[in-house]
Structures are given as structure tokens and as C-alpha cells.
One Martini backbone bead per residue (centre of mass of N, CA, C, O) as a GRO file, in nm:
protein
  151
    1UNK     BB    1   0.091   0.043   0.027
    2UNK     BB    2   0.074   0.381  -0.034
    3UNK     BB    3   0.219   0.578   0.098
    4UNK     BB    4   0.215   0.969   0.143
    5UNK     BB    5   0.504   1.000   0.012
    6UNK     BB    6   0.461   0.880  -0.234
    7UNK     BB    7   0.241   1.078  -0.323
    8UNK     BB    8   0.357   1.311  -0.323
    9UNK     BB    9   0.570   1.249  -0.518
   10UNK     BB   10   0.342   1.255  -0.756
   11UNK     BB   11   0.149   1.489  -0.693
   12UNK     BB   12  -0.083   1.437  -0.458
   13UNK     BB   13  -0.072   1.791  -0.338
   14UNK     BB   14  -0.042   2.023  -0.234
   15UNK     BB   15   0.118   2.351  -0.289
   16UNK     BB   16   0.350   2.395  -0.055
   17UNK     BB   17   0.480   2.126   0.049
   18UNK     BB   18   0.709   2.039   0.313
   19UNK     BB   19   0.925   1.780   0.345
   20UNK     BB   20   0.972   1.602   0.687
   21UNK     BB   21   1.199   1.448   0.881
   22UNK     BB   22   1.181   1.176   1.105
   23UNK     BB   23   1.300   1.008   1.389
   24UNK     BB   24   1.264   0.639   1.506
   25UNK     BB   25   1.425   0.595   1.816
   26UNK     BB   26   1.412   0.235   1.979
   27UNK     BB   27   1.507   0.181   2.311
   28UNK     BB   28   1.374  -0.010   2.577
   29UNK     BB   29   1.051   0.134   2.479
   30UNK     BB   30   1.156   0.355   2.396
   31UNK     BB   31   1.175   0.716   2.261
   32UNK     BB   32   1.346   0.997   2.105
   33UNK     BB   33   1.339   1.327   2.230
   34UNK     BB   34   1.330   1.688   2.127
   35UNK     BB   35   1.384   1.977   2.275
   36UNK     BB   36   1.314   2.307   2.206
   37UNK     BB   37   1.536   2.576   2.229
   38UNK     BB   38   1.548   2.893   2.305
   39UNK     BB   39   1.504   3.071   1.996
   40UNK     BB   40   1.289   2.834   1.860
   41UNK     BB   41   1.078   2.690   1.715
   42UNK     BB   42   0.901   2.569   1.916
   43UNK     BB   43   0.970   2.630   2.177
   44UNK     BB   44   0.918   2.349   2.412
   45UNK     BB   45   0.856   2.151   2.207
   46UNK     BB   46   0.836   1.830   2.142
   47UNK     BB   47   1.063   1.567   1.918
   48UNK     BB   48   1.133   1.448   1.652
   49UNK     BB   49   1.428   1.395   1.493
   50UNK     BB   50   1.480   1.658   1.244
   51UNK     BB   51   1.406   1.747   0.894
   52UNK     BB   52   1.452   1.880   0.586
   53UNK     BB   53   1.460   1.863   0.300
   54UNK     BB   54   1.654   1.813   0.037
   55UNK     BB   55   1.751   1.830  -0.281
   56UNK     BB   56   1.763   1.494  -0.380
   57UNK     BB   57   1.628   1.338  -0.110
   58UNK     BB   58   1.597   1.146   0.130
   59UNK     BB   59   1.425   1.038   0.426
   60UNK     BB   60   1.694   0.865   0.517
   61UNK     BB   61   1.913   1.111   0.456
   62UNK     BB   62   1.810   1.315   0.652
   63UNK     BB   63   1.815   1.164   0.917
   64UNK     BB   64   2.099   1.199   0.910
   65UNK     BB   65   2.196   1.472   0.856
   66UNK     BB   66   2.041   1.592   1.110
   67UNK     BB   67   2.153   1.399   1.322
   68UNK     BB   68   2.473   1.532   1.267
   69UNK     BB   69   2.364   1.832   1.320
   70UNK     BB   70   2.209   1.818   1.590
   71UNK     BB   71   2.357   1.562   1.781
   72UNK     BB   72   2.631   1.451   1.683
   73UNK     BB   73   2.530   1.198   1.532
   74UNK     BB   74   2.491   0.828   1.428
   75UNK     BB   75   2.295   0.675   1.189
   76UNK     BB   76   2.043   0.418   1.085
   77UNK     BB   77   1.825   0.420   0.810
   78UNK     BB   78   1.511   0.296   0.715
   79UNK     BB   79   1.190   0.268   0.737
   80UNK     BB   80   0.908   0.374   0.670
   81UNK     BB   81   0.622   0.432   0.888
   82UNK     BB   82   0.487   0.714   0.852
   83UNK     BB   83   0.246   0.984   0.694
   84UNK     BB   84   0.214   1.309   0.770
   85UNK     BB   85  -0.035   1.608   0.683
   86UNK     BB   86   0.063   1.922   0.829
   87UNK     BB   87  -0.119   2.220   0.920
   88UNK     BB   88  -0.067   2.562   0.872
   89UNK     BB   89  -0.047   2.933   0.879
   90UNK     BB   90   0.194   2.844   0.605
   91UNK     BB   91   0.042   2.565   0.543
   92UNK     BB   92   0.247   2.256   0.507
   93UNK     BB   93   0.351   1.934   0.592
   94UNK     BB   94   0.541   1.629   0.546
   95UNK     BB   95   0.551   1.371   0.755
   96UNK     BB   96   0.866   1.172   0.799
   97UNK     BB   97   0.845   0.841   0.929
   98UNK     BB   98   1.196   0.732   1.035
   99UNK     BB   99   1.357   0.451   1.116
  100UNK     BB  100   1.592   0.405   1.346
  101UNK     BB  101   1.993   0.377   1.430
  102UNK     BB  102   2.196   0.412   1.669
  103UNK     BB  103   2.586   0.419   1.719
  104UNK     BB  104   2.557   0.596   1.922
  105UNK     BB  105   2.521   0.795   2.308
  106UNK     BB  106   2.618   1.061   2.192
  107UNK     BB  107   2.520   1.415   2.229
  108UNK     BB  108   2.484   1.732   2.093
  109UNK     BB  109   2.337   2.018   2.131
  110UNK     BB  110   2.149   2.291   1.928
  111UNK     BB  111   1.838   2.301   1.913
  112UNK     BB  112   1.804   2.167   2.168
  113UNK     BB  113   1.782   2.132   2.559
  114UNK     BB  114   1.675   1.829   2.502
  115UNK     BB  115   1.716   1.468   2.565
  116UNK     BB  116   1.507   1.222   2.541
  117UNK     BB  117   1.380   0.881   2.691
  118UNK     BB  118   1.077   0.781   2.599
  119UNK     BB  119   0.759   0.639   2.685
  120UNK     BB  120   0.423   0.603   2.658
  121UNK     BB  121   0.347   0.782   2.870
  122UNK     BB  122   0.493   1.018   2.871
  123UNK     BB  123   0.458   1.095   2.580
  124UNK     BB  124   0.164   1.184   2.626
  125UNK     BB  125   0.260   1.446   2.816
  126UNK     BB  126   0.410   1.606   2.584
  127UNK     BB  127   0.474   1.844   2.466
  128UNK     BB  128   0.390   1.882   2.117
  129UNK     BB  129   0.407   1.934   1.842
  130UNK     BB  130   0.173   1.945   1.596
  131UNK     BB  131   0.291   1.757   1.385
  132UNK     BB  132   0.370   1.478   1.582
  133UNK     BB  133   0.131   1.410   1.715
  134UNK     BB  134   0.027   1.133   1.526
  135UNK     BB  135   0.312   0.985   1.555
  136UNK     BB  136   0.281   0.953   1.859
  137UNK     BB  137   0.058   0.782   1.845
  138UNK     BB  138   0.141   0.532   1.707
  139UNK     BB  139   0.410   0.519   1.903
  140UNK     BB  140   0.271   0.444   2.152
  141UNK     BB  141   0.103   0.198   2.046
  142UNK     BB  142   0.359   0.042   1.972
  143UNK     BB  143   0.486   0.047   2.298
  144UNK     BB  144   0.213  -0.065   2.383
  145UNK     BB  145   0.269  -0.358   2.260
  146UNK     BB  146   0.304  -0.619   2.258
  147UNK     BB  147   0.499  -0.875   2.198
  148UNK     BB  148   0.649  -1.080   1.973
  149UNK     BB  149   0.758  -1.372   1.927
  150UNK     BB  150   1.137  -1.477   1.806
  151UNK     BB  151   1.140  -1.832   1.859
   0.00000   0.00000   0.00000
């Protein structure tokens, strides 16, 4: 089934919607959120780490860049997990969720005063950029399913 991001690709998608990645990095039930910092564009508000794509890259290659650029980390970007078209008083972003994995443990801030791991009951309760609600929706929903055995 094609995903948001197919379709927006193919040019299914009102103009002037500006496509932005997103990681989703999930470890020991957790996931990775980070907040914006005092004088950012959403001062305090938690999201998933990325930014917008440059022109001719993909949305794993930008999750990639994004989190060398903001966090100082390397990861290895995987599947997109879904694509969510959230409108606001500019426009509209096409946010793609990719599942990523971090390669190291350290990272440096720049865009964020804050990267924190967190669980799906926190992830419910943090102020959340507008445009991540839906995903993080998704991403609680995940984080909640029992797991299934892979013996």
C-alpha cells in the first residue's frame, strides 16, 4: 500500500507542502524525543529529531544529515514507518516517520535544550510540536503492544 509520502511524490498533494523527516528511535521501549530550544521556531515544545529534506535527498538520508547536524550523532535510517500532512497558518510539512538506529550513545545539543528516552505513558503527557501529534500517536500505540516472540 502506498504511503503519504508516495503519493505526495507523485504529486497527489496541494503545492507548496514542504516534505520534513523525522526519526523514530526506539530503544528498550523507549523513544527518542527532543525539545527546542529558547529562540527556536517552537521554543519548548518535544519533537522527533529531523528537518526538512534538501532537494534530490530521501527521507532516510535526511534523518541521517539532520541527526549529524543537530545531535551530533551517526545513525543508520531504515523503513518509513508513516507519513502524516499537518497544515498550520504557513502551509502545510508532509512529516515522514523513519525508523532509525543510533550508532553512539553521546550527542551534542544545538536545536534542542533537551534529548530525552522516553516511554509511552510520558510520551502522552509532553507538549508536542503540532505536526509530531499524530506520529507520536502511532509511536505510544507501538510501544504499547505486547511484543510478539521471535523464538
Amino acid at each position: 500500500m502506498p504511503d503519504a509520502h508516495d503519493a505526495a511524490a507523485a504529486g497527489h498533494r496541494p503545492p507548496g507542502v514542504k516534505d520534513v523527516a523525522a526519526a523514530i528511535i526506539v530503544r528498550d521501549g523507549r523513544v527518542l524525543m527532543g525539545r527546542r530550544a529558547p529562540g527556536q521556531n517552537l521554543a519548548g515544545c518535544w519533537e522527533f529529531p529531523g528537518g526538512k529534506l534538501e532537494p534530490g535527498e530521501t527521507a532516510q538520508q535526511c534523518v541521517e544529515r539532520e541527526l549529524a547536524e543537530e545531535l551530533a550523532v551517526d545513525c543508520v535510517a531504515g523503513a518509513i514507518m508513516m507519513a502524516h500532512l499537518h497544515h498550520h497558518d504557513g502551509g502545510a510539512i508532509n512529516l515522514i516517520a523513519v525508523r532509525a538506529r543510533m550508532t553512539g550513545d553521546d550527542w551534542r545539543l544545538s536545536v534542542h535544550d533537551a534529548v530525552e528516552w522516553v516511554g509511552p505513558a510520558a510520551l502522552a503527557g509532553l507538549k508536542l510540536a503540532p505536526a509530531d501529534i499524530a506520529i507520536a500517536a502511532a509511536v505510544g500505540r507501538e510501544l504499547r503492544a505486547p511484543s510478539v516472540p521471535t523464538g
